[in-house]
C-alpha positions in Angstrom: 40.1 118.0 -45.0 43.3 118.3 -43.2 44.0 121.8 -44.2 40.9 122.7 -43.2 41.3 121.1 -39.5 44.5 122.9 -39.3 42.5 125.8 -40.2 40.4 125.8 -37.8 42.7 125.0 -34.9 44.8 127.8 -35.7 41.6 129.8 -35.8 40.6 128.5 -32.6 44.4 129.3 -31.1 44.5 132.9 -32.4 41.0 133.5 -30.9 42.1 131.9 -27.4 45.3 134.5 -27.6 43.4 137.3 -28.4 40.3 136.9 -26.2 41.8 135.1 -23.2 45.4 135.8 -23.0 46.0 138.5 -23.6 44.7 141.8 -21.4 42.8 145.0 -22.3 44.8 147.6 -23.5 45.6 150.3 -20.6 47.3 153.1 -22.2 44.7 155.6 -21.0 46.2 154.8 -17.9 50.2 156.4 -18.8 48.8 159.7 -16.8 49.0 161.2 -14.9 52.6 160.6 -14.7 52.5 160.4 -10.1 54.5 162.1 -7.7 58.6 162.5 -9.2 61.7 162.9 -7.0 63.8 163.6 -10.4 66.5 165.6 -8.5 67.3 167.1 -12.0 70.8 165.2 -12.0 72.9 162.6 -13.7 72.9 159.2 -11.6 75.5 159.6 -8.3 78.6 158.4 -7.3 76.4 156.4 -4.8 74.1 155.0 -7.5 77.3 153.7 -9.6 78.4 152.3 -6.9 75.4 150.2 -6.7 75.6 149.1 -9.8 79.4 148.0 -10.4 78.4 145.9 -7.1 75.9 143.7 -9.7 78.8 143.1 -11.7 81.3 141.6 -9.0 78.1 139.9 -7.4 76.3 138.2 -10.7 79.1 138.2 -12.6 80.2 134.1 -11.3 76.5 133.6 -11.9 76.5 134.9 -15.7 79.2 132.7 -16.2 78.0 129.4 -14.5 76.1 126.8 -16.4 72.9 127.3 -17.0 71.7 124.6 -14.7 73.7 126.3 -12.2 72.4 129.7 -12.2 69.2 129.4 -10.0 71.3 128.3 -7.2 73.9 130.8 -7.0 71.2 133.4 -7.5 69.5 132.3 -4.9 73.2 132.3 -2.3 73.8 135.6 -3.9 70.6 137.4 -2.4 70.8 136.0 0.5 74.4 137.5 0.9 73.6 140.8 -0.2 72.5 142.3 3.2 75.1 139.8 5.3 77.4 142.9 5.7 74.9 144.9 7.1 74.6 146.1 10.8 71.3 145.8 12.3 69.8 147.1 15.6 66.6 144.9 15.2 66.4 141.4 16.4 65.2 138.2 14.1 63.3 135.6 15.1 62.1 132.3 13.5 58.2 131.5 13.7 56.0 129.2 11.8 52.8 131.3 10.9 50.1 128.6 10.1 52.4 126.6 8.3 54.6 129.3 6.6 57.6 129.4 7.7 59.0 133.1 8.4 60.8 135.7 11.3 60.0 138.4 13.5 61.9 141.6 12.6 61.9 143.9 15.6 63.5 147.3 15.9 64.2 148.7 19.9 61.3 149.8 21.6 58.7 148.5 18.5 54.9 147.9 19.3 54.2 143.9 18.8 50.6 145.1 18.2 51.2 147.4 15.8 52.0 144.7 12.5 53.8 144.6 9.1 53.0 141.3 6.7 56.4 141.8 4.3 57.0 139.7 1.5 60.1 139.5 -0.5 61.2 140.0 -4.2 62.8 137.9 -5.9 61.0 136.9 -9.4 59.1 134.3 -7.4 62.3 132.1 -7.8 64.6 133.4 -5.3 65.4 135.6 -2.4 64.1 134.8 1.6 63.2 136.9 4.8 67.4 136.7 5.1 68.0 138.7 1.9 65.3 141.9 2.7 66.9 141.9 6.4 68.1 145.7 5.4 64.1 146.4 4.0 62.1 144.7 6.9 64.9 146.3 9.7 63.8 149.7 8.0 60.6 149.0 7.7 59.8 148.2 11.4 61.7 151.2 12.2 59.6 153.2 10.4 56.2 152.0 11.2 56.9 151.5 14.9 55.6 148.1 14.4 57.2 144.5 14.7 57.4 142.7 11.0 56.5 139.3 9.7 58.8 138.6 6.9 57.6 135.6 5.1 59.2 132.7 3.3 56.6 131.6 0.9 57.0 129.0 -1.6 59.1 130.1 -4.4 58.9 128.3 -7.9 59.9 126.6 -9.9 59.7 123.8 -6.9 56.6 125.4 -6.2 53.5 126.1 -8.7 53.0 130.1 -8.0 49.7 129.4 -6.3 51.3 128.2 -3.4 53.2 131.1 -2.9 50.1 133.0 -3.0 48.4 131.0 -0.4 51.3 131.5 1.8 50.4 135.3 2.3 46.5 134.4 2.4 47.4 132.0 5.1 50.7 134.7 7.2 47.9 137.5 6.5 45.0 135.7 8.6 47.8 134.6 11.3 49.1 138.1 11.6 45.6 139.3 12.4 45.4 137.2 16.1 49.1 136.7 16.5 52.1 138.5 17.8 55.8 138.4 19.0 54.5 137.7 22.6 51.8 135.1 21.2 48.2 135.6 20.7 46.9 138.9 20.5 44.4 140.9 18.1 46.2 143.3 16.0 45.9 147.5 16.7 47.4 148.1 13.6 48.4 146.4 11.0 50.2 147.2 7.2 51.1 145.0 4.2 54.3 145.7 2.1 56.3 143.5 -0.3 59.2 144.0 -3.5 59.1 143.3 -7.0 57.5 140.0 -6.7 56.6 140.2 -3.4 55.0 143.9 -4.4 53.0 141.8 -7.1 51.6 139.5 -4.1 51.2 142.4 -2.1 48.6 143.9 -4.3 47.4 140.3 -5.7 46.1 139.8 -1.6 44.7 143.0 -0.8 41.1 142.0 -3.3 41.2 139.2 -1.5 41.5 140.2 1.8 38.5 142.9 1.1 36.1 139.8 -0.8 36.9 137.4 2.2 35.3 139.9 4.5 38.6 140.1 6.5 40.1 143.1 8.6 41.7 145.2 5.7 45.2 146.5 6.4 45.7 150.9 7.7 47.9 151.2 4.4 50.0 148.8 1.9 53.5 149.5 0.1 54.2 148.1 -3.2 58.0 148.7 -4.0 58.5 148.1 -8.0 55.7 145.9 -8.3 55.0 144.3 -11.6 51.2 144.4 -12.0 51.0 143.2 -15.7 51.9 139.6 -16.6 50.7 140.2 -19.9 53.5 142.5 -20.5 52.0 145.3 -22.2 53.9 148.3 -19.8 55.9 150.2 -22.9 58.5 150.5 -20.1 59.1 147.3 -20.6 60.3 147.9 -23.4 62.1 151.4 -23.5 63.5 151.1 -20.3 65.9 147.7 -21.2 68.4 150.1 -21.4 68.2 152.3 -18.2 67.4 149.3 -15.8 70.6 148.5 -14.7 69.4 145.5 -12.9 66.9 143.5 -14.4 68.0 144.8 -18.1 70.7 142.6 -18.4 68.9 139.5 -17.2 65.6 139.6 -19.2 66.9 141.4 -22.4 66.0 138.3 -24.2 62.4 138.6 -23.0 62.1 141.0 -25.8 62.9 138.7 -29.1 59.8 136.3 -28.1 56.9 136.9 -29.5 54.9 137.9 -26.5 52.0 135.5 -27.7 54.2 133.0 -27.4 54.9 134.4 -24.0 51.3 134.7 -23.2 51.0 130.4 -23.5 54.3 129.4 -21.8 53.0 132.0 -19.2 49.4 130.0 -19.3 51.2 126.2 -19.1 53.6 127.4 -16.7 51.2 128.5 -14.4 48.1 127.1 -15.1 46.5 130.7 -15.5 46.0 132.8 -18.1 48.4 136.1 -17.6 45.4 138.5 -17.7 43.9 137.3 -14.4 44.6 139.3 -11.4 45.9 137.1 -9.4 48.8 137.2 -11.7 48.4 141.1 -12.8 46.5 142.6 -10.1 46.0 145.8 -12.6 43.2 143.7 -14.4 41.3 143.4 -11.2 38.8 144.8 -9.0 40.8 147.5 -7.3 37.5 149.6 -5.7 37.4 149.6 -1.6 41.5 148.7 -1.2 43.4 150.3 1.7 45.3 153.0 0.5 48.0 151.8 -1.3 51.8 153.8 -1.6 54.0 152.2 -5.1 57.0 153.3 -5.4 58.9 152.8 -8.8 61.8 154.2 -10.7 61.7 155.9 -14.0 64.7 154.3 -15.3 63.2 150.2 -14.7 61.5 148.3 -16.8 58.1 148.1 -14.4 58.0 151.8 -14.4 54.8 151.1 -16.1 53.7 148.1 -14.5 53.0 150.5 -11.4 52.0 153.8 -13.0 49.0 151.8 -14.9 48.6 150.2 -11.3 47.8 153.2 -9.2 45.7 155.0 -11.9 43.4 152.7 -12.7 43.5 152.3 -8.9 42.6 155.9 -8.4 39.5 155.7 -11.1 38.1 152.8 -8.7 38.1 155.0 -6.0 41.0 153.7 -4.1 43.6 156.1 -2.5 46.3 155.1 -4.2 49.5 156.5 -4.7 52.7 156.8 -7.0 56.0 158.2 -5.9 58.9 157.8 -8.4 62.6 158.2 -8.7 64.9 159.0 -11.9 67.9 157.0 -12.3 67.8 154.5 -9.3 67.8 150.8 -9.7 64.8 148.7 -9.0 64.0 148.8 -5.6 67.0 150.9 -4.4 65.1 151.1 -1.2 67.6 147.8 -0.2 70.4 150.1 -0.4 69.3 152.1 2.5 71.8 153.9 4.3 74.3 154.3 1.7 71.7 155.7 -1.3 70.5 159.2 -1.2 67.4 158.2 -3.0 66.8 155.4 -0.7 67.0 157.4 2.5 63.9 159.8 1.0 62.4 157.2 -0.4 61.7 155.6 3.3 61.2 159.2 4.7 58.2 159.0 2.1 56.8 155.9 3.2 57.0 157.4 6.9 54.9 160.3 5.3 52.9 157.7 4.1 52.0 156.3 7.1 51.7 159.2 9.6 49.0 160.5 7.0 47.3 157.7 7.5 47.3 157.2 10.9 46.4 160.7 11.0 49.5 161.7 12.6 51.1 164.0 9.5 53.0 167.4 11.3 53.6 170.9 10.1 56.8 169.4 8.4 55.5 166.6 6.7 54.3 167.4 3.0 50.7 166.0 2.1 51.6 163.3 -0.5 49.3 163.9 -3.2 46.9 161.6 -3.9 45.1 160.3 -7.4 48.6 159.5 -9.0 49.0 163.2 -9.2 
């Protein structure tokens, strides 16, 4: 009798795994392979640069205690752009309830809007640490930036950081710098996690019957909490960045993954408010991901902006060989990054309607 209860309880557990946890198999979705920028070159003098500034700056945080780590990780993003010299100005404001600052480049439009949430593997990082992104970013876009701080985990469950954008993205609509005021514009970008809550909002933005953002940017999102991207696999290697930290990721089983992923967060990966892929993605904005060919969520945003594409949504996908994950925070100093922002201001003349005779259509359909 016992055997057979055990049985049947590990019969019930493998069909739960299989059924609920974990996601549909997207491989149809590798191609088309997007837009590459491969410059047909080793990486840079620039791009080592960047990455022997990882080891001086997490190298007193690999060696810390364990219980330590989440700390100085979070003092060492927030110090990554304090050297930097800014020409826009940064204001606090509480949007609803969610605390966050006004990023404002000279002569910017405070009805022309950015929502921006920051990276940071929904555990770290601040408006403070993406000062160099949301500077650029307002620059760019002519438009004044809300740069969020949302609730990070693990203090947090991840809902609430989700809310916080539901909540900033409704604010932004009626409010600006200089108080109330209806939006003329208005745009939605975010980072590595912040990309994944950037795409995670937009199905919701469309099913609440809200304005929808003129365009989005998704910079290295991950879209697959499932895991199944096989960059995430043959990329541990090439990603300078997050290789090193989530190497380990790849001895666990990933069923095994699938349930801490499930008790940690009260979801099941596969639902798209966790990996956005696995939703509805018909009648979005259109949507601009950029990723690099050498990180591990290469993947993660290729499978995105395809299955994106077959919905019907103008999505997307620009790539770079050899940069680090979201090497757009090493603007000026990066090649790559500097044309990776003269993309996004492609991006968004096109969709404004404002593209000139030296502005090359960005392809659309992934292709």
């Amino acid at each position: 009798m016992i055997w057979a209860v055990a049985v049947a309880v590990l019969v019930l557990l493998a069909g739960i795994t299989v059924f609920f946890l974990r996601g549909p198999d997207l491989g149809q979705f590798d191609t088309p392979p997007g837009q590459s920028f491969d410059l047909g070159h080793e990486p840079s003098d620039e791009h080592d640069a960047v990455v022997a500034s990882f080891d001086v700056g997490l190298g007193p945080v690999q060696r810390a205690p364990r219980s330590k780590r989440l700390a100085l990780m979070r003092e060492y993003m927030d110090s990554i752009s304090q050297t930097q010299d800014y020409h826009a100005t940064f204001t606090p404001v509480d949007a609803a309830g969610v605390k966050a600052e006004w990023v404002q480049a000279p002569g910017v439009s405070g009805n022309r809007r950015v929502l921006y949430i920051h990276g940071g593997a929904f555990v770290m990082g601040s408006p403070k640490s993406h000062r160099n992104i949301t500077s650029r970013f307002s620059e760019i876009a002519n438009a004044t930036v809300l740069a969020i701080d949302y609730r990070l985990m693990p203090e947090n469950p991840r809902m609430a950081g989700i809310e916080d954008c539901r909540t900033a993205y409704q604010w932004l609509l009626q409010n600006g710098p200089d108080g109330p005021a209806p939006a003329q514009r208005v745009f939605v970008g975010g980072d590595s996690a912040g990309g994944n809550l950037t795409l995670s909002l937009l199905p919701w933005v469309r099913d609440q019957g809200l304005r929808q953002p003129d365009a989005a940017l998704a910079l290295s999102p991950p879209t697959d909490t499932t895991m199944g991207s096989p960059s995430l696999k043959h990329n541990m290697e090439t990603d300078a960045m997050l290789g090193p930290m989530f190497k380990g990721i790849n001895r666990v089983p990933r069923p095994l993954l699938w349930w801490l992923i499930l008790l940690q967060n009260r979801m099941t990966p596969r639902n798209p408010l966790l990996s956005p892929v696995f939703g509805d993605l018909s009648g979005l904005c259109p949507i601009l991901v950029h990723a690099s060919e050498a990180e591990l969520l290469f993947d993660d945003a290729r499978r995105y902006v395809n299955r994106a594409v077959q919905a019907g949504t103008d999505a997307r996908l620009q790539s770079w060989a050899h940069v680090v994950h979201v090497w757009h925070m090493f603007y000026p100093q990066l090649t790559e990054a500097r044309d990776a922002w003269d993309e996004i201001g492609k991006f968004l003349r096109e969709v404004e309607g404002e593209v000139d005779d030296e502005d090359e259509a960005v392809p659309g359909g992934g292709a």
